[in-house]
C-alpha positions, 0 to 999 in steps of 0.5 A: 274058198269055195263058200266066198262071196262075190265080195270076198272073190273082188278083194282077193282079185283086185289084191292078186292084181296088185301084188302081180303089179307091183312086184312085176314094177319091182323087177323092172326096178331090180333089172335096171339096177343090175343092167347099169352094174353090168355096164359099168362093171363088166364092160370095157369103157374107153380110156378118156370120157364115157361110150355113147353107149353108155350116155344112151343107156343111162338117159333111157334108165335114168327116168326109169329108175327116177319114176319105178320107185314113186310108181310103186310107193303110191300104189301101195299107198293107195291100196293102204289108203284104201284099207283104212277106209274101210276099216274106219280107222284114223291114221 
């Protein structure tokens, strides 16, 4: 590890980069989906219709849990795309 060229320490950045990129979007993801169980479940909603707190709620996660995923897919796309080029591979 000591021996690596300039090069070789660029990749190994730009992939911890990544790596800590996506999987800090992924815990946004997971935590979303655990914020909308937990309201859902475990808190007492009134007796006709849905809380304003819950409407509030899901128009906040609602685009964030429409965009996280695609956020994350073409990053990893992007970094596959990327690989093959190098590579010269055809895919």
């Amino acid at each position: 590890m000591k021996n690596w060229t300039p090069e070789q320490w660029g990749d190994f950045f730009e992939s911890l980069s990544l790596m800590l990129l996506e999987a800090s979007l992924s815990i946004a993801f997971v935590g979303g989906i655990f914020a909308i169980l937990y309201g859902l479940i475990h808190v007492s909603q009134p007796m006709e219709g849905q809380s304003l707190n819950d409407k509030a709620m899901f128009a906040i996660l609602t685009p964030l849990m429409i965009f996280l995923p695609t956020i994350i897919d073409k990053i990893i796309a992007k970094k596959t795309e990327s690989r093959v080029k190098e590579k010269g591979d055809n895919v």
